[in-house]
MIDOSE-1310 file (N, C-alpha, C; in nm, 2 decimals, decimal comma, always signed):
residues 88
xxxx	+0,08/-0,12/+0,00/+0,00/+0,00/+0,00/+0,09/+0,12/+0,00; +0,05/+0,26/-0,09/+0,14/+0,35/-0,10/+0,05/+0,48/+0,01; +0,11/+0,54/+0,08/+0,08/+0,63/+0,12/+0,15/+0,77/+0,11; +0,06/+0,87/+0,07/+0,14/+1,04/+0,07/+0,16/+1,07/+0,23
xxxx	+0,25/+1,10/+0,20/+0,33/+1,15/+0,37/+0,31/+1,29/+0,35; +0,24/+1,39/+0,41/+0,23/+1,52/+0,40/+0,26/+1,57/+0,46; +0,42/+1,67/+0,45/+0,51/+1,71/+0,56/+0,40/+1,86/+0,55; +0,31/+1,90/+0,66/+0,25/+2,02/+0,67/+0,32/+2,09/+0,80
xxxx	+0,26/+2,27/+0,77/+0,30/+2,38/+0,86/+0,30/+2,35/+0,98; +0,21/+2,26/+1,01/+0,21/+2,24/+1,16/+0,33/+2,10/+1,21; +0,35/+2,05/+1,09/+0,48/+1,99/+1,17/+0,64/+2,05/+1,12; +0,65/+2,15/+1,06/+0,76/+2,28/+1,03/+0,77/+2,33/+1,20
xxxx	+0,65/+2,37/+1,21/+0,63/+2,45/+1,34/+0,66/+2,36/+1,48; +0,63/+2,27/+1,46/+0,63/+2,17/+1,58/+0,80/+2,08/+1,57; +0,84/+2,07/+1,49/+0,96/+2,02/+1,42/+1,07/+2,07/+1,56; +1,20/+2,02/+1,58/+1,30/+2,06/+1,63/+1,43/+2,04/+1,58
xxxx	+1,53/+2,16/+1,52/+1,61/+2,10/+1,46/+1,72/+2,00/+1,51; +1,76/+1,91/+1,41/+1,87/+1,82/+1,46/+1,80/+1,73/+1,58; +1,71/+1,69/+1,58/+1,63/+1,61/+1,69/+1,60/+1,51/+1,60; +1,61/+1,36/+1,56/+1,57/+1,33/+1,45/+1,43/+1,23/+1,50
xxxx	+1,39/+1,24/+1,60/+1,26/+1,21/+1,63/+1,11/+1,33/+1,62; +1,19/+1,44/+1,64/+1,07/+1,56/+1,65/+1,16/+1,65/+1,49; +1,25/+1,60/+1,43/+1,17/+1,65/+1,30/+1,10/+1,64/+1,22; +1,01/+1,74/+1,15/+0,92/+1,78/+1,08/+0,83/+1,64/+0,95
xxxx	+0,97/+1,59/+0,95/+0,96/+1,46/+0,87/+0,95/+1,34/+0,92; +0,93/+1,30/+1,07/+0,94/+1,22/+1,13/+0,82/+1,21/+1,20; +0,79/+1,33/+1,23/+0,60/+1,40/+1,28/+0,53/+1,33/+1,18; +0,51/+1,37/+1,02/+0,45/+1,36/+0,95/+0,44/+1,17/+0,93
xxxx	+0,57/+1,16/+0,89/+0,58/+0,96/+0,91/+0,47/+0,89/+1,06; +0,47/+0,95/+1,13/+0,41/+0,92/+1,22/+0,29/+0,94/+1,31; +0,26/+1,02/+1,22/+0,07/+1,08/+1,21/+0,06/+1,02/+1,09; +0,10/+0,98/+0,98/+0,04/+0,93/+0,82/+0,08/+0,78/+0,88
xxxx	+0,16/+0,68/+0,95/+0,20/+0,56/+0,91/+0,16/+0,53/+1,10; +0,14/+0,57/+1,22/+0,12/+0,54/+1,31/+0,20/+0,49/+1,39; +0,33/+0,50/+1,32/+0,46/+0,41/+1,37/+0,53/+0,55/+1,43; +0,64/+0,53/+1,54/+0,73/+0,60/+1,55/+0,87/+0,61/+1,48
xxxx	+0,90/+0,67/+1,41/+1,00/+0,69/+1,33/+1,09/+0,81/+1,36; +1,28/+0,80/+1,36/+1,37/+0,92/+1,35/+1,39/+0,90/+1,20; +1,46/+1,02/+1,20/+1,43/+1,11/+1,04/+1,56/+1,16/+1,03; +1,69/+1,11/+0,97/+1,84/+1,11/+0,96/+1,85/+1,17/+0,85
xxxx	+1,99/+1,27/+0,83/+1,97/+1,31/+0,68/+1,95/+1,25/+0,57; +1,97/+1,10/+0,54/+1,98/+1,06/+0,48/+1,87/+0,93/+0,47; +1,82/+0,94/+0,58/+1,71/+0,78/+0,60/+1,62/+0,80/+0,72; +1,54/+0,68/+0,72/+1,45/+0,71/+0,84/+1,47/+0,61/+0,87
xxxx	+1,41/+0,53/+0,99/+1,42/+0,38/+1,03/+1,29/+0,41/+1,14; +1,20/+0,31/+1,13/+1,12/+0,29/+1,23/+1,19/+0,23/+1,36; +1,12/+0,30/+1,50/+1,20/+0,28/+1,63/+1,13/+0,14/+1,66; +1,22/+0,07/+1,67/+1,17/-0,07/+1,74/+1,18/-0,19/+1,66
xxxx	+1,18/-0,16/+1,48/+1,20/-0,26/+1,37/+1,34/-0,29/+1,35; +1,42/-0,37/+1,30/+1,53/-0,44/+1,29/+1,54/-0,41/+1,17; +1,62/-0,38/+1,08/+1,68/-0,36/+0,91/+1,54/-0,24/+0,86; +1,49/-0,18/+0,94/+1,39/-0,06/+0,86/+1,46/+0,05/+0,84
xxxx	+1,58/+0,10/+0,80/+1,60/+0,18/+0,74/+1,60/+0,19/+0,59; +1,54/+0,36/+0,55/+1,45/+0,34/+0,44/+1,53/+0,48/+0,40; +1,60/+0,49/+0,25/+1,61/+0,62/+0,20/+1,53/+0,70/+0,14; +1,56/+0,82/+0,22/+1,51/+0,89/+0,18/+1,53/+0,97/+0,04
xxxx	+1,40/+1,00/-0,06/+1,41/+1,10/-0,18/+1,47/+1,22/-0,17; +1,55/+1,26/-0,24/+1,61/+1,40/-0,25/+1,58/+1,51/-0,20; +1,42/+1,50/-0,21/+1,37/+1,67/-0,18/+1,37/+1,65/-0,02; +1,33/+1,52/+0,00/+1,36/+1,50/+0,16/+1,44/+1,52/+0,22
xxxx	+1,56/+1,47/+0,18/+1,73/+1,47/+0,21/+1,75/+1,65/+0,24; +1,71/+1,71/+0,14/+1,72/+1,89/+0,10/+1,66/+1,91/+0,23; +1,54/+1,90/+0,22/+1,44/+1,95/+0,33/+1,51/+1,91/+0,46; +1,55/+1,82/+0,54/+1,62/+1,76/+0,67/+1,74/+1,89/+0,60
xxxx	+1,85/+1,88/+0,52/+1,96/+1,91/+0,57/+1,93/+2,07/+0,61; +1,83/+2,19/+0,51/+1,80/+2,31/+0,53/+1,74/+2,35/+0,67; +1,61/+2,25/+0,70/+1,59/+2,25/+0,83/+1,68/+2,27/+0,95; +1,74/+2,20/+0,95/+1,83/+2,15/+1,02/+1,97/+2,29/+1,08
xxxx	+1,98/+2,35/+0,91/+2,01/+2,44/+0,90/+1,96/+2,59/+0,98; +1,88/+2,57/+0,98/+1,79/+2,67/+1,03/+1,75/+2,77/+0,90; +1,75/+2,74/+0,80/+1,73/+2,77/+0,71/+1,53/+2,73/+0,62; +1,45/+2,83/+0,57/+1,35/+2,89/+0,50/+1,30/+2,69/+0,50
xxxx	+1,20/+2,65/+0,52/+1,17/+2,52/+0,46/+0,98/+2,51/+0,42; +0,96/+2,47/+0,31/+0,78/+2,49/+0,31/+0,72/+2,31/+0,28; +0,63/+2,36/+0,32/+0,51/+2,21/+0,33/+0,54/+2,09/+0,17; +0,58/+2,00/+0,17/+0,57/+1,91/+0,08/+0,52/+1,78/+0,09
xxxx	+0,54/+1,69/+0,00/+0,50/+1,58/+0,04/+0,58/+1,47/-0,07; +0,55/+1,32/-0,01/+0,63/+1,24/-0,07/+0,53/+1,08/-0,02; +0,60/+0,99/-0,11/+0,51/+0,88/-0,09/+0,59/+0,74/-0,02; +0,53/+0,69/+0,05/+0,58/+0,56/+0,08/+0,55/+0,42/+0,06
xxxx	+0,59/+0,36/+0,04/+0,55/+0,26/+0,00/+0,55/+0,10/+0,13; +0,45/+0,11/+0,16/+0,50/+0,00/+0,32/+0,50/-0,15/+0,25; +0,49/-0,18/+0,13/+0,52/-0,31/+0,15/+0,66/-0,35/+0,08; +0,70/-0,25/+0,03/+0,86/-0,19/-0,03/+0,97/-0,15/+0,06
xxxx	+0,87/-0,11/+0,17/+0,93/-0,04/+0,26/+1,05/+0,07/+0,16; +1,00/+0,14/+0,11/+1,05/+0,26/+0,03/+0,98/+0,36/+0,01; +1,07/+0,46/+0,01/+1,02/+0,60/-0,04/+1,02/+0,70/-0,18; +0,92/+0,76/-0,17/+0,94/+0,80/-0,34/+0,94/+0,93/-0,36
């Protein structure tokens, strides 16, 4: 099953940088997928699964490293795929 992950304003706002559980991208993984998930620059892994680390798409990767930054970041979205366990 593919699900849109929709990183919105309210998890920008709620986000913490360099926290890779309370960022912005990791909120959204886990209000859209119900799982708790950290959010690495380069991957996510659900907390508690064994080999779930999953790479992340580019604009994702962008998004975490600007955030992070403290740098301008706005609402997007991206898709996942749970039985791929991949992202798009």
């Amino acid at each position: 099953m593919i699900k849109v992950i929709e990183v919105t304003q309210e998890d920008i706002d709620r986000g913490v940088r360099k926290e890779s559980c309370q960022c912005p991208i990791a909120l959204a993984l886990q209000r859209c997928t119900g799982y708790l998930w950290a959010a690495g620059p380069l991957e996510a892994c659900r907390i508690g699964v064994a080999d779930s680390d999953v790479e992340f798409p580019r604009d994702a990767k962008r998004f975490i490293r600007n955030f992070d930054d403290g740098l301008p970041v706005q609402p997007f979205s991206f898709e996942y795929d749970e039985e791929k366990q991949t992202f798009k």
